[in-house]
C-alpha distance (Angstrom), angle and dihedral (degrees) to the residues before:
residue distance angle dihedral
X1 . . .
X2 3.83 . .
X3 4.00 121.5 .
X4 3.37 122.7 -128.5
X5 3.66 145.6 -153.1
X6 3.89 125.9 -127.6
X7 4.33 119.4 -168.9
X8 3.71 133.4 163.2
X9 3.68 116.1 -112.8
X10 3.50 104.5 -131.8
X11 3.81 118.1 -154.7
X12 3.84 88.8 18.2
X13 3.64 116.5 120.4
X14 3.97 99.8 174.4
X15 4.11 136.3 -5.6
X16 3.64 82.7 -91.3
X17 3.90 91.3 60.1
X18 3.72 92.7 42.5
X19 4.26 92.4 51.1
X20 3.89 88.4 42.7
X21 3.78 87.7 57.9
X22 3.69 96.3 53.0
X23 3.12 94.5 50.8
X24 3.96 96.9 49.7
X25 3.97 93.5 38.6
X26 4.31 94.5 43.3
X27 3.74 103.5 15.2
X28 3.64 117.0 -149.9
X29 3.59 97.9 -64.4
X30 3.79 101.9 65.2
X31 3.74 130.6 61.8
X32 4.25 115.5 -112.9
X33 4.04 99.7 -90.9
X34 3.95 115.5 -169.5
X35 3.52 119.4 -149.9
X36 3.88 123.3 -145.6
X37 3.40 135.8 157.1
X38 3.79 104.4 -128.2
X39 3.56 119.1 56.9
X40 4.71 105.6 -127.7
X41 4.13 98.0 -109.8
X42 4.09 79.7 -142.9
X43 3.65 91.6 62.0
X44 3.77 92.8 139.5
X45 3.20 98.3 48.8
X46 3.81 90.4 53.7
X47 3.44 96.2 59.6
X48 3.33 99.9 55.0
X49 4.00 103.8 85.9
X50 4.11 92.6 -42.2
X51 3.56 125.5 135.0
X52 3.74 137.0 -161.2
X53 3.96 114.8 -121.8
X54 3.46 126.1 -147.7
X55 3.80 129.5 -142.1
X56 3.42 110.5 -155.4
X57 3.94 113.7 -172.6
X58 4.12 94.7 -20.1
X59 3.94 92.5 -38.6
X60 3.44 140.6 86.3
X61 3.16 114.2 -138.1
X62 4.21 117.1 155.0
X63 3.59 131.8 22.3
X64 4.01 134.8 -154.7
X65 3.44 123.3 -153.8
X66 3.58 123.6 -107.7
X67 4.24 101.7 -121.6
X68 4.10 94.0 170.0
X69 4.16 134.2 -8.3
X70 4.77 98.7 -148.3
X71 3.70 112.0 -171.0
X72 3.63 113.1 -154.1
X73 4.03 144.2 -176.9
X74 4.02 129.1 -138.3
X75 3.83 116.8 158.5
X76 3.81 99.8 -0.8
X77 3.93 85.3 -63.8
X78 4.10 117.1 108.9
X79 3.74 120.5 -148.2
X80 3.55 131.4 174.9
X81 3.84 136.7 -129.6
X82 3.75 120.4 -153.5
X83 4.05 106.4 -149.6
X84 4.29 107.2 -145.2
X85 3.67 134.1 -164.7
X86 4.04 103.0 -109.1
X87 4.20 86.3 -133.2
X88 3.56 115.1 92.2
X89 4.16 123.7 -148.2
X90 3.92 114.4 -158.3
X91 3.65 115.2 -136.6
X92 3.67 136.1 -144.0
X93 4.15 103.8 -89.7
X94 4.17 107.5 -81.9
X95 3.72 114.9 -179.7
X96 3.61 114.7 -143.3
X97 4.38 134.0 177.4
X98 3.55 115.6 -125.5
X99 3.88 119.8 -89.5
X100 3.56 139.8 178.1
X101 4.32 123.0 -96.9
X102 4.57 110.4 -30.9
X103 3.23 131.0 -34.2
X104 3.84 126.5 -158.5
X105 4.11 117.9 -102.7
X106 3.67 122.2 -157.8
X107 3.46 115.1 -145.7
X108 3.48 94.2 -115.3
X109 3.52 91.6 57.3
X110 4.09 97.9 49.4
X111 3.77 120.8 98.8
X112 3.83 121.1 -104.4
X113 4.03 114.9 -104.0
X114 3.40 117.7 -100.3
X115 4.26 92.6 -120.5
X116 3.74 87.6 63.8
X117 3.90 98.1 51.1
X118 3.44 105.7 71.1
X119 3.37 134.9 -136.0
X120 4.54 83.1 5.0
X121 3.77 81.7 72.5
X122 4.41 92.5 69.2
X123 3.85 86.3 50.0
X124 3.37 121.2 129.1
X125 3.79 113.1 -116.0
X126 4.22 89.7 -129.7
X127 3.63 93.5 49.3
X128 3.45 106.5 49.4
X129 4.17 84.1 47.4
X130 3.71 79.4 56.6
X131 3.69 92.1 49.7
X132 4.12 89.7 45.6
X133 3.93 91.4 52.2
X134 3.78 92.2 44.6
X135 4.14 85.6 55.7
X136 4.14 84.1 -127.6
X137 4.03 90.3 113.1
């Protein structure tokens, strides 16, 4: 089973936000490239078939996969860039608590795509927030 990644999208208020933003910070040309400052030790294992999920205002709700983790040096210091796929997947609604930089995701513990959840996947994105404040979903 592949491990994932799971990070807060600061400044993002909505998938639309978090899209716009690529596109403004990378253009079209380039491929979305997180930076962090601490390289995953399970690198490997994240690029083969993981994904990073984003929490966007206490819920995940879309993933990008996780095409290459490149750690790099400037001024004695190393960083890391996590390489993503440009496409983005909505997931089925996953509340999580704020937290500081990524945290690892086990498979098992990653919410199910919207395309494989039936009749969830035709939802409106303001009504199943509705739903998810109302506690009903």
């Amino acid at each position: 089973m592949p491990l994932h990644l799971i990070k807060l999208c600061v400044g993002a208020s909505s998938i639309d936000d978090l899209t716009a933003w690529w596109d403004e910070e990378h253009g079209r040309k380039r491929l979305p490239i997180v930076h962090t400052r601490q390289t995953p030790k399970r690198a490997e294992e994240l690029t083969e078939g993981g994904s990073l999920y984003w929490v966007i205002k206490g819920v995940v709700t879309v993933r990008q996969v996780i095409t290459d983790i490149e750690t790099l040096t400037e001024g004695g210091r190393n960083y890391c860039h996590i390489h993503l796929d440009r496409k983005l997947i909505l997931t089925c609604p996953l509340a999580r608590r704020p937290f500081q930089g990524w945290r690892y995701l086990e498979a098992k513990d990653a919410p199910a795509d919207l395309s494989g959840a039936g009749e969830a996947g035709a939802m409106p994105e303001r009504l199943a927030e509705q739903l998810r404040d109302l506690g009903a979903w």
